[in-house]
N, C-alpha and C positions, 0 to 999 in steps of 0.2 A: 515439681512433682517428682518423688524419688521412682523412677520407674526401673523395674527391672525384669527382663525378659529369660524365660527358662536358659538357653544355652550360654547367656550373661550374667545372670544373679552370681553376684560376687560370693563365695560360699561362706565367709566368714561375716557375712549379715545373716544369710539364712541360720547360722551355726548360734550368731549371737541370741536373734528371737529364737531358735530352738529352746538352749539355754535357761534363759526369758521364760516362757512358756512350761520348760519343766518345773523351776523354780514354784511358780504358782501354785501348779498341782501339789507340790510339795509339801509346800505351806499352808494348802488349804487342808491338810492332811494332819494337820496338829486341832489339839484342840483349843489356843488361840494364836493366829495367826500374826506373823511379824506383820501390822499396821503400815512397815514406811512403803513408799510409795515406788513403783516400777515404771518406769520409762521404758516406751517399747517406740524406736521411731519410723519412720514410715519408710525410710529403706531399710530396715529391719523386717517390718512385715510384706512388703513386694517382695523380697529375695525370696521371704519364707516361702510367700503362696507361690513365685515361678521355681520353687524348687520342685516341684510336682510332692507334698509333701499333705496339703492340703486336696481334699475332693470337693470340687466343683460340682455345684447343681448342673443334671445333664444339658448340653449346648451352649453351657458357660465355660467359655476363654478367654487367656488372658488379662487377665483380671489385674487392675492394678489401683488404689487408692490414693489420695489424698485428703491430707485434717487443717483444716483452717480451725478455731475456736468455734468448738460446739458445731463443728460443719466436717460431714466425710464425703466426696465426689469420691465416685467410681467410674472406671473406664474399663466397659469390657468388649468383646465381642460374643454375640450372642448369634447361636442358630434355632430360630425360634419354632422352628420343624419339630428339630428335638424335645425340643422345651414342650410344644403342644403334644407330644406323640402320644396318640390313642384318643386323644381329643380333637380332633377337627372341629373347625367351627362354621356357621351356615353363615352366619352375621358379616356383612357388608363392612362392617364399623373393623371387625379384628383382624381385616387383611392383612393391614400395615403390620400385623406383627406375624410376619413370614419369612421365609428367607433367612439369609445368614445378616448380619447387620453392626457398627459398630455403635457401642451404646451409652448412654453417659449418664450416672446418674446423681442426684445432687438429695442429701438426706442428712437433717440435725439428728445428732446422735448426743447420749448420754446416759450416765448409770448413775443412781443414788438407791441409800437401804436396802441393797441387794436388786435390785430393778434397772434392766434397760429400757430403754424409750427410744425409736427411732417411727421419723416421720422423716417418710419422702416427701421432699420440696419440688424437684422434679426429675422429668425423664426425658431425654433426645434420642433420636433415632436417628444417625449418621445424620445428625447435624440440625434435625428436625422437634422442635420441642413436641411431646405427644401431650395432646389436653390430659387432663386430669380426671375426665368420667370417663374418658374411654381409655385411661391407663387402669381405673379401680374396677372397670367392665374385664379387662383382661385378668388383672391379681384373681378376679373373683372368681372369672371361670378355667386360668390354667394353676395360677401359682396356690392358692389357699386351699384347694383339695388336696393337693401333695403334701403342703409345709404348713399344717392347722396352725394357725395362731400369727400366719405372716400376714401380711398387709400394707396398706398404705400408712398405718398406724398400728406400729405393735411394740407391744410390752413385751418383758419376758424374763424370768428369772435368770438372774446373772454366775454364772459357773463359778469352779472354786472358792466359795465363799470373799466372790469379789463382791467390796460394798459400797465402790464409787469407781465410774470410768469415764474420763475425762479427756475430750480431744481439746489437744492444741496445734499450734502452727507445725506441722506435720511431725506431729507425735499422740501417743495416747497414756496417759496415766494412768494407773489402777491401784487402787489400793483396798487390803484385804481386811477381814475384821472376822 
């Protein structure tokens, strides 16, 4: 896993997805976009996101990914105070998601005809896999009133006229149309 941590991110990854990243916008800026394909790889984007460069959902840190084929693991640390804040909850079942905690998450991701798809496969709490109805019990009552449309399951139109995004062994393809 290419991890890279704010005071470490090498700046010429974070500089390369910068780069990366304008490019896209660029191009989706024409009115037909150059087709070939961009490689953005995964120490490309950890440098990005430890460069503080990106904004994190509140009580998400440190964030850092990995792409196996059609597969993205995330490793973060979450403070899930934050994350509920103004939401307290009475239910027995959403304890576990308290405190500060480090978190793992494992999700098939993919983009075709302008559409992403991502399903979470699963979620660990410092080390702890969390079931599945009491992980879609929490999306339901903190994350999906903030971020309409996220889920355990969600679709979602894909930015700059990207019309396929493609994970591979720690990298992501995209190509525009």
């Amino acid at each position: 896993m290419g991890i890279a941590h704010a005071a470490g991110a090498p700046p010429d990854l974070a500089a390369s997805a910068e780069r990366k990243f304008r490019y896209l916008d660029q191009n989706a800026q024409r009115e037909h976009p150059d087709p070939r394909p961009i490689e953005l790889t995964e120490a490309e984007v950890n440098a990005y996101l430890a460069s503080g460069k990106v904004r994190l959902p509140a009580g998400v840190e440190s964030l850092r990914l990995a792409g196996t084929p059609g597969v993205i693991a995330a490793h973060c640390r979450i403070d899930f105070d934050r994350v509920r804040a103004g939401r307290p909850s009475s239910s027995p079942l959403l304890q576990l998601f308290s405190g500060v905690h480090e978190v793992e998450v494992e999700a098939q991701a993919a983009g075709s005809n302008h559409q992403g798809r991502v399903h979470v496969n699963s979620l660990a709490i410092d080390g702890i896999e969390v079931p599945r109805f009491l992980l879609q019990l929490f999306v339901e009552r903190f994350v999906t009133p903030r971020y309409p449309g996220v889920g355990l399951d969600s679709t979602f139109t894909l930015p700059d006229k990207i019309d396929e995004a493609t994970v591979g062994q720690h990298e992501l393809t995209v190509v525009q149309k």
